[in-house]
ZATOR-392800 format. One record per residue (C-alpha): residue number from 1; x, y, z negated. Coordinates in steps of 0.5 Angstrom, whole numbers, plus 500, padded with zeros to 3 digits. Layout:
residues N
nr	X	Y	Z
NUM	X	Y	Z
...
***
This chain:
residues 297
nr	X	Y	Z
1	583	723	626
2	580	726	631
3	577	722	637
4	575	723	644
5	573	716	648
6	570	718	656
7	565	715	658
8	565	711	651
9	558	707	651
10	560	701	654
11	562	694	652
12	570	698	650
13	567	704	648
14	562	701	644
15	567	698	640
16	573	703	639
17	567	707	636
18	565	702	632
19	572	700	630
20	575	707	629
21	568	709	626
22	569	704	620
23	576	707	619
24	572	714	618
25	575	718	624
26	571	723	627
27	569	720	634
28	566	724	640
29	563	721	646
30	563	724	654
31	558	721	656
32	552	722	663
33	546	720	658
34	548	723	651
35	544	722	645
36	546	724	639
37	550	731	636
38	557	726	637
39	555	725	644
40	557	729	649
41	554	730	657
42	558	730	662
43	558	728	669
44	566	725	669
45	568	729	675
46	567	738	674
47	570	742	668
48	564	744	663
49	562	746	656
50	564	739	655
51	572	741	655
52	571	744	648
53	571	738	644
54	578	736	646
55	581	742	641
56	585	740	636
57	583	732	638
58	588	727	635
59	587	722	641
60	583	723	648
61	582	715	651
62	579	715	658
63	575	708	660
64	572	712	667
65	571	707	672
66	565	704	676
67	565	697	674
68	568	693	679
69	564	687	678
70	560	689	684
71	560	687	692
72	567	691	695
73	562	694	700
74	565	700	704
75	561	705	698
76	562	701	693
77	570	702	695
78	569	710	695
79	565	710	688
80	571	705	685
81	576	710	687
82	572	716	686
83	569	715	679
84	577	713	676
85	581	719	680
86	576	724	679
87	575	723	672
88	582	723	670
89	584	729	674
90	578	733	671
91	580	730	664
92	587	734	666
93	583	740	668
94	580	740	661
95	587	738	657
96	591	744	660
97	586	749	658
98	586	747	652
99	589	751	646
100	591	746	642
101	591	739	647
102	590	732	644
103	596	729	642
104	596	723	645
105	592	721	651
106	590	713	653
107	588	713	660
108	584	706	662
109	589	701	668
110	588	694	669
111	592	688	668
112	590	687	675
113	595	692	678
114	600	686	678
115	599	681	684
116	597	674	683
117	602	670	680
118	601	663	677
119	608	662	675
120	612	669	674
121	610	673	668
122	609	680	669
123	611	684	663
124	612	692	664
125	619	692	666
126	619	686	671
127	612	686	673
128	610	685	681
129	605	689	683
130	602	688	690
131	599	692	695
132	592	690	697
133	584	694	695
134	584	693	687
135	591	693	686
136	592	700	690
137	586	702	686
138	589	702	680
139	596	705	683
140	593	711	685
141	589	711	678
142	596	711	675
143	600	716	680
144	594	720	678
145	594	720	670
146	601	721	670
147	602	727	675
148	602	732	671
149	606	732	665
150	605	735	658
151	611	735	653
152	606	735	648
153	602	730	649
154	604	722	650
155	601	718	656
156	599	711	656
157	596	707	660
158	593	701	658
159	594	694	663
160	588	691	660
161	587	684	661
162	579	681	660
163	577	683	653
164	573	677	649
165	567	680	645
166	561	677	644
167	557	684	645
168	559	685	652
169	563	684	658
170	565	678	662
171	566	673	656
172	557	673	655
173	557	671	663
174	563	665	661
175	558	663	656
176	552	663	659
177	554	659	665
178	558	654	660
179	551	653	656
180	548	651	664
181	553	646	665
182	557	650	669
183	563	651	666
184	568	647	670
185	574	650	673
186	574	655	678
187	578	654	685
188	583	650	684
189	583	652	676
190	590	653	677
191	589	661	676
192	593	664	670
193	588	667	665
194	590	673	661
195	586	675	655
196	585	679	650
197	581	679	642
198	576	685	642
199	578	685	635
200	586	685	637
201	585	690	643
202	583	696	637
203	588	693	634
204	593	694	639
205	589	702	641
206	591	704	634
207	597	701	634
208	599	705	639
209	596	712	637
210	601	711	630
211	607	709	634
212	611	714	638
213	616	710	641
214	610	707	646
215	609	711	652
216	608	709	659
217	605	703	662
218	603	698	657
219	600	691	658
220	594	690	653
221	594	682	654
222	595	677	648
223	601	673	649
224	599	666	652
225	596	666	658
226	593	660	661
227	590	656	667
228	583	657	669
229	582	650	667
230	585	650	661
231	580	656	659
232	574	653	661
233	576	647	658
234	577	650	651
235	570	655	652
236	566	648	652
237	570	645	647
238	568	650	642
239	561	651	644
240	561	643	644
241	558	643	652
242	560	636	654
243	561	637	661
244	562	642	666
245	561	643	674
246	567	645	678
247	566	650	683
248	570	649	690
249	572	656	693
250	567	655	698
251	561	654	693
252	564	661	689
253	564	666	696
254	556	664	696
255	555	664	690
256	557	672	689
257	553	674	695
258	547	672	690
259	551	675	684
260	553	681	688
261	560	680	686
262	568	679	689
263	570	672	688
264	578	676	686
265	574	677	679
266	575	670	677
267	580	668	683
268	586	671	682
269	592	669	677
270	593	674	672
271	600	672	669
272	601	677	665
273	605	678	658
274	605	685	653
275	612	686	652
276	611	693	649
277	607	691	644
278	611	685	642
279	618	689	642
280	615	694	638
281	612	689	632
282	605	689	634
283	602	682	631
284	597	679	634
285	591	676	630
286	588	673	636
287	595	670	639
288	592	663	641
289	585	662	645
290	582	656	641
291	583	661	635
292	579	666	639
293	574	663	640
294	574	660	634
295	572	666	631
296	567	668	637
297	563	662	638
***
């Protein structure tokens, strides 16, 4: 196949290419910074020479977006919005002038449009989704991706909960505070916790891409969530970390002054399970966390 990934040089990116690489797919990245001849510049929000690459392309995967591990200051804001609007709509600009669009197209969301639940599981159809600045970030990003409709191109948006890899993303930060005895609950410890193997979430993209009856909404989540201090508990039992600090919200809210972060990262309860993906006969290789991180540590 024929692979597009925007903004394909992060942690996902990185290991979509690597995994789709290996099973000798052709693989192009839209990136700012490009260093090689697969490696293709754009600015993720004007239409460009750039545009040409996704002729005839099997598959365009967009993971757009300033990251939100940041502080939800006012600029901030505007640059969170911005970069996964604009990037989106300038992908659609591109895709209607093509000859030959790409056949499927997988547009990055959020497991954190739902609203924090510690009971109720959200699966795509009974999902409860809420109404403050992160969860209307990722309506916005949805409404958008799925504003213009092509019938020859299938749109999924991918719900995606945290992704445990150990070259990047939150599970090298959860490890390194876990070795400084830091790895107690979070808050109350009572927050669901949604996860996702790396492997299993490459697994779970090419899943997609060769089933036709997946379109939509689709939540990229293994399928047993659990509380914040299960998690943690879990974490320095396979590190064989013998204690670990808890950390009230209060001690939280200073310390992400410091880290130039949001206490939402780890406080909110994401419950959600992937429904879809289940009912479709996808099998998780990662489906329990100690078996994950069995494997990762």
């Amino acid at each position: 196949m024929k692979i597009i990934i925007a903004a394909g040089t992060g942690f996902l990116g990185r290991n979509l290419k690597k995994y789709f690489t290996g099973k000798g797919n052709e693989i192009y990245i839209l990136t700012r910074n490009p260093k090689n001849e697969n490696e293709i510049r754009w600015d993720a929000q004007t239409l460009g020479e750039w545009k040409h690459v996704l002729e005839n392309a099997d598959m365009l995967i967009n993971l757009t977006g300033k990251s939100v591990d940041c502080r939800y200051t006012e600029k901030n804001k505007k640059e969170i919005y911005s970069s996964r609007i604009n990037s989106t709509k300038v992908l659609q600009e591109a895709v209607d002038q093509c000859v030959s669009k790409p056949k499927v197209w997988l547009n990055a969301s959020s497991a954190t449009i739902y609203t924090h639940s510690e009971t109720h599981l959200n699966t795509e159809e009974n999902g409860i989704i809420g109404d403050d600045f992160s969860m209307n970030i990722c309506k916005s990003w949805e409404e958008e991706f799925f504003r213009v409709k092509n019938e020859t191109i299938r749109k999924i948006t991918l719900r995606t909960s945290i992704v445990l890899g150990n070259n990047g993303g939150a599970f090298t930060k959860l490890k390194m505070i876990t070795k400084l005895g830091l790895g107690g609950k979070q808050g109350r410890g009572n927050q669901k916790v949604s996860w996702i193997h790396i492997e299993d979430f490459c697994r779970a993209v090419e899943f997609i891409i060769h089933n036709k009856n997946i379109s939509g909404a689709v939540n990229i989540t293994a399928p047993n969530p659990l509380s914040n201090k299960h998690f943690m508990s879990s974490l320095r039992k396979e590190m064989k970390i013998p204690f670990g600090l808890n950390a009230p919200v209060w001690q939280l809210e200073i310390a992400s002054i410091f880290l130039r972060t949001e206490t939402e990262l780890l406080l909110k309860s994401r419950n959600v399970y992937p429904e879809k993906l289940i009912r479709n006969g996808f099998e998780f290789k990662y489906p329990y966390l100690e078996t994950a991180f069995q494997d990762l540590i």
